[in-house]
Biopython code that builds the backbone (N, CA, C, O; Angstrom):
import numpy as np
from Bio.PDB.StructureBuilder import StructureBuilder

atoms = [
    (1, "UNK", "N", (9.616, -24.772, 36.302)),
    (1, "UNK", "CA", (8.354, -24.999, 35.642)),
    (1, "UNK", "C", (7.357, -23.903, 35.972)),
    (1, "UNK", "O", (6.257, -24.130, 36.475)),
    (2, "UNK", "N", (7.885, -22.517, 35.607)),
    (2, "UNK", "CA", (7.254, -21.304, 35.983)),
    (2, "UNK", "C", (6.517, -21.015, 35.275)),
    (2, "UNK", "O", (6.237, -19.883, 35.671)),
    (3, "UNK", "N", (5.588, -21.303, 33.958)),
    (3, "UNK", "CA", (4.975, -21.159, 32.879)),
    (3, "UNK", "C", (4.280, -20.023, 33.079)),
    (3, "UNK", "O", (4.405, -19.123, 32.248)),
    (4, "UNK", "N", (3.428, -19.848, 34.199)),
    (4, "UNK", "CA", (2.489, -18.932, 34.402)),
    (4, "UNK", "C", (2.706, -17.915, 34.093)),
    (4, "UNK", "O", (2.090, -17.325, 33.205)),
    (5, "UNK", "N", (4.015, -17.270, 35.017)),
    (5, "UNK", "CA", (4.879, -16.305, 35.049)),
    (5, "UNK", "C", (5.130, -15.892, 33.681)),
    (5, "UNK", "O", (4.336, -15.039, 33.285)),
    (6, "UNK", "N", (5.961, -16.239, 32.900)),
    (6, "UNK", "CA", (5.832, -16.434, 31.578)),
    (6, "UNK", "C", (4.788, -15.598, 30.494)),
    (6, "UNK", "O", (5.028, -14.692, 29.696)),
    (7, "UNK", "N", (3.545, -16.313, 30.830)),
    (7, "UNK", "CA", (2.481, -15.727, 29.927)),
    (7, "UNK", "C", (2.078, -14.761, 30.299)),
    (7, "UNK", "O", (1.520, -14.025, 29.485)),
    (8, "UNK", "N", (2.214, -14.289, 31.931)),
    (8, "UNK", "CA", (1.345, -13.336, 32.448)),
    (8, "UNK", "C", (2.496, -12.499, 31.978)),
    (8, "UNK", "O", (1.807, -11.601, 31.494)),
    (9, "UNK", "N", (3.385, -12.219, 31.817)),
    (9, "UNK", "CA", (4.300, -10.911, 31.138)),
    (9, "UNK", "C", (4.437, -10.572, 29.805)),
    (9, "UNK", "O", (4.777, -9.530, 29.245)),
    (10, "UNK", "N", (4.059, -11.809, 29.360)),
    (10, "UNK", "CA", (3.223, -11.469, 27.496)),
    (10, "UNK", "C", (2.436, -10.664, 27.550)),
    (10, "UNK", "O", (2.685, -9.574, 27.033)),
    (11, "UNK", "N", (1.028, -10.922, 28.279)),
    (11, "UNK", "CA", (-0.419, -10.484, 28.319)),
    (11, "UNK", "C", (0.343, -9.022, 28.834)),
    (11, "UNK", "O", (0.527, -8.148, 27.987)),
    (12, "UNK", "N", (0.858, -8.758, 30.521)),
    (12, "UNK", "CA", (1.495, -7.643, 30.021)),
    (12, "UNK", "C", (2.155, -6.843, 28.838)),
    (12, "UNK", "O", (1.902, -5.725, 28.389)),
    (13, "UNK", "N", (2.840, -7.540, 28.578)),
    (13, "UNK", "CA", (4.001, -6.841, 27.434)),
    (13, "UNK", "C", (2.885, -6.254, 26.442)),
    (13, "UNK", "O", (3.065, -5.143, 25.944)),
    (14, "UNK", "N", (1.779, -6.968, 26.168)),
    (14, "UNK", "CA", (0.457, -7.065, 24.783)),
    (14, "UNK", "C", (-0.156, -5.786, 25.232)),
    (14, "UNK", "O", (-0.622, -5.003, 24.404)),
    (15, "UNK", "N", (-0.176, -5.525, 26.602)),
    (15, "UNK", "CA", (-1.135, -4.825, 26.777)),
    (15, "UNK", "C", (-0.362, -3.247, 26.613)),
    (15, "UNK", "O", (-0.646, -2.226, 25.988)),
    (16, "UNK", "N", (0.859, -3.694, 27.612)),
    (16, "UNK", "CA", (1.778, -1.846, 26.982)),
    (16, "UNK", "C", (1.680, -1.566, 25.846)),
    (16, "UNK", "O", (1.243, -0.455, 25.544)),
    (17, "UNK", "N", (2.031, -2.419, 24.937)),
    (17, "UNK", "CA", (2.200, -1.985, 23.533)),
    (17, "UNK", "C", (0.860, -1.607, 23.073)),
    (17, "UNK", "O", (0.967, -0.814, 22.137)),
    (18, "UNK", "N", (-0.285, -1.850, 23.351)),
    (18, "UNK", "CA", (-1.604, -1.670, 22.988)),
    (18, "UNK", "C", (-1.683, -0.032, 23.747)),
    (18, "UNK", "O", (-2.104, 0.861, 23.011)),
    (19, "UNK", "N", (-1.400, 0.239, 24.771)),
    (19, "UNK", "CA", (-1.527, 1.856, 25.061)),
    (19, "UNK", "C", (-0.635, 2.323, 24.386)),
    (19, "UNK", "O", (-0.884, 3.156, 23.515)),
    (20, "UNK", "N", (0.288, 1.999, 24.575)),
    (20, "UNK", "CA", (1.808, 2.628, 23.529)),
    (20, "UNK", "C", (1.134, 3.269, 21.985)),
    (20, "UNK", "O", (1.320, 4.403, 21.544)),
    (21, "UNK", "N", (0.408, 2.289, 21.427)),
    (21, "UNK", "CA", (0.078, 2.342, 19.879)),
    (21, "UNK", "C", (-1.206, 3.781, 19.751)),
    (21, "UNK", "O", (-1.253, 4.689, 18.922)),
    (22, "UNK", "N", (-1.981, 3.529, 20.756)),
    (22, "UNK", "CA", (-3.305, 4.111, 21.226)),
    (22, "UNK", "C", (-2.829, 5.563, 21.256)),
    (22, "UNK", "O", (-3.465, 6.428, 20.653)),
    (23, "UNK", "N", (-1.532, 5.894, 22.064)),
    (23, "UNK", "CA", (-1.080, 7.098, 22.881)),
    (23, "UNK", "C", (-0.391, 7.763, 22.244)),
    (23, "UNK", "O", (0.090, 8.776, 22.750)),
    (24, "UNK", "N", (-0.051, 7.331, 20.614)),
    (24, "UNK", "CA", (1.021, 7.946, 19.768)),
    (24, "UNK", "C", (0.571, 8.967, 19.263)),
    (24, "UNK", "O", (-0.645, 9.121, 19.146)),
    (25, "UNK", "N", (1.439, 9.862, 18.864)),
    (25, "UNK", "CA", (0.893, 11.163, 18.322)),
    (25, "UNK", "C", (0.675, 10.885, 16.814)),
    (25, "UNK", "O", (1.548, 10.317, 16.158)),
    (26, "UNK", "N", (-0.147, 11.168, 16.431)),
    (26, "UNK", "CA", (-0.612, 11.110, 14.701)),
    (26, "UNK", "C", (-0.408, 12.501, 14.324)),
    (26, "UNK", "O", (-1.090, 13.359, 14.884)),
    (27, "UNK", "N", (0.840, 12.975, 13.040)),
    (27, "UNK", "CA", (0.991, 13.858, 12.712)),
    (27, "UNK", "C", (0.075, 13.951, 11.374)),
    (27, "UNK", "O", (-0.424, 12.884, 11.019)),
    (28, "UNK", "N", (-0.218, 15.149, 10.557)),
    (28, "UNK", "CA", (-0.778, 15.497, 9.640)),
    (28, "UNK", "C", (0.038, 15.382, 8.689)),
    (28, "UNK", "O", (1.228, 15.559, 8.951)),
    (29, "UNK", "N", (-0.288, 15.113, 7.566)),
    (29, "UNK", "CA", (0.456, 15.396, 6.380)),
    (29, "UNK", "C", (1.910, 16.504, 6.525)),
    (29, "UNK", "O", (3.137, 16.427, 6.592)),
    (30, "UNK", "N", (0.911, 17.438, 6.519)),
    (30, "UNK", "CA", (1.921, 18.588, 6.564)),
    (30, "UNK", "C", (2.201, 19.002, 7.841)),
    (30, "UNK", "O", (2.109, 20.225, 7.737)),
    (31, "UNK", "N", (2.477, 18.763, 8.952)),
    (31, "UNK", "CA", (3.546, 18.348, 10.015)),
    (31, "UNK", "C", (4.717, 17.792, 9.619)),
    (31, "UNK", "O", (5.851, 18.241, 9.785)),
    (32, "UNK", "N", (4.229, 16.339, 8.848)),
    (32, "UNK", "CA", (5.432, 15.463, 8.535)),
    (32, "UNK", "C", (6.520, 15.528, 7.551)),
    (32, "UNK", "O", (7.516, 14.815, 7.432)),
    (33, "UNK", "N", (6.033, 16.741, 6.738)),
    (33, "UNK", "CA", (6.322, 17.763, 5.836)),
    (33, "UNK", "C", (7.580, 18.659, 6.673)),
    (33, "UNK", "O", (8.772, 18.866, 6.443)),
    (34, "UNK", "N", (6.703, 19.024, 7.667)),
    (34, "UNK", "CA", (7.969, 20.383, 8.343)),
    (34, "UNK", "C", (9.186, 19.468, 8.628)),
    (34, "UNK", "O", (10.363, 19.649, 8.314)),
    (35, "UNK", "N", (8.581, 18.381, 9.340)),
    (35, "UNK", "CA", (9.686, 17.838, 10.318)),
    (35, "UNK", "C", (10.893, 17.017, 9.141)),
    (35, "UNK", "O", (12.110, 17.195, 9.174)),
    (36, "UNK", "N", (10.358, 16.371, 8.437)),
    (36, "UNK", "CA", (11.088, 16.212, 6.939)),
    (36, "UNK", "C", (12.151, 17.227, 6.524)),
    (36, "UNK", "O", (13.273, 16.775, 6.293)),
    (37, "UNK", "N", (11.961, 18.441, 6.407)),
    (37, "UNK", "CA", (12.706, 19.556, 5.678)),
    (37, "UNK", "C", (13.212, 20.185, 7.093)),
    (37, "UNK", "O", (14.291, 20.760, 6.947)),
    (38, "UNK", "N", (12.909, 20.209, 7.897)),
    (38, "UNK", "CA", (13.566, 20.383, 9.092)),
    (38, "UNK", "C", (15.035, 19.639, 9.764)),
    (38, "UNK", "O", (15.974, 20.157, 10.368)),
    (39, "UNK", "N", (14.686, 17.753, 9.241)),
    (39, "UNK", "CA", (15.943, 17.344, 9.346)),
    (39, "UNK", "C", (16.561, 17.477, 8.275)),
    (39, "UNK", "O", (17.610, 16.835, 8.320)),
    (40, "UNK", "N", (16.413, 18.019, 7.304)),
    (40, "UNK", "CA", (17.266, 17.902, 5.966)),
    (40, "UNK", "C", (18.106, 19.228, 6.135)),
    (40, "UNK", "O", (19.167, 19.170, 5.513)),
    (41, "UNK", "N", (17.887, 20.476, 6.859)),
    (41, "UNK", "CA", (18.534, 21.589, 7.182)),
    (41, "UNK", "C", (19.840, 21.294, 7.317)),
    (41, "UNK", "O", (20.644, 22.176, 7.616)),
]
sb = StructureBuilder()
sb.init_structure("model")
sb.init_model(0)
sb.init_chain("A")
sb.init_seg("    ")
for serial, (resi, resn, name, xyz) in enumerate(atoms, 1):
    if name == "N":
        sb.init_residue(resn, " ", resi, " ")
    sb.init_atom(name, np.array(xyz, "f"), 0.0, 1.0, " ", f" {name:<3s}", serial, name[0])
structure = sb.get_structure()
């Protein structure tokens, strides 16, 4: 009857993914362009 445990690794888990999302690289249009025709080589 560990419940606590439980939620407190949600609230973790919520919170990585919240830096995770924050910390991602946002490419430009045309970045996503290169890297596109880059794997198609």
């Amino acid at each position: 009857m560990n419940k606590k445990s439980g939620t407190s690794k949600d609230a973790a888990d919520k919170l990585v993914r919240g830096i995770k999302r924050k910390t991602r690289k946002q490419y430009s249009a045309a970045e996503k362009i290169r890297i596109v025709l880059a794997g198609l080589r």
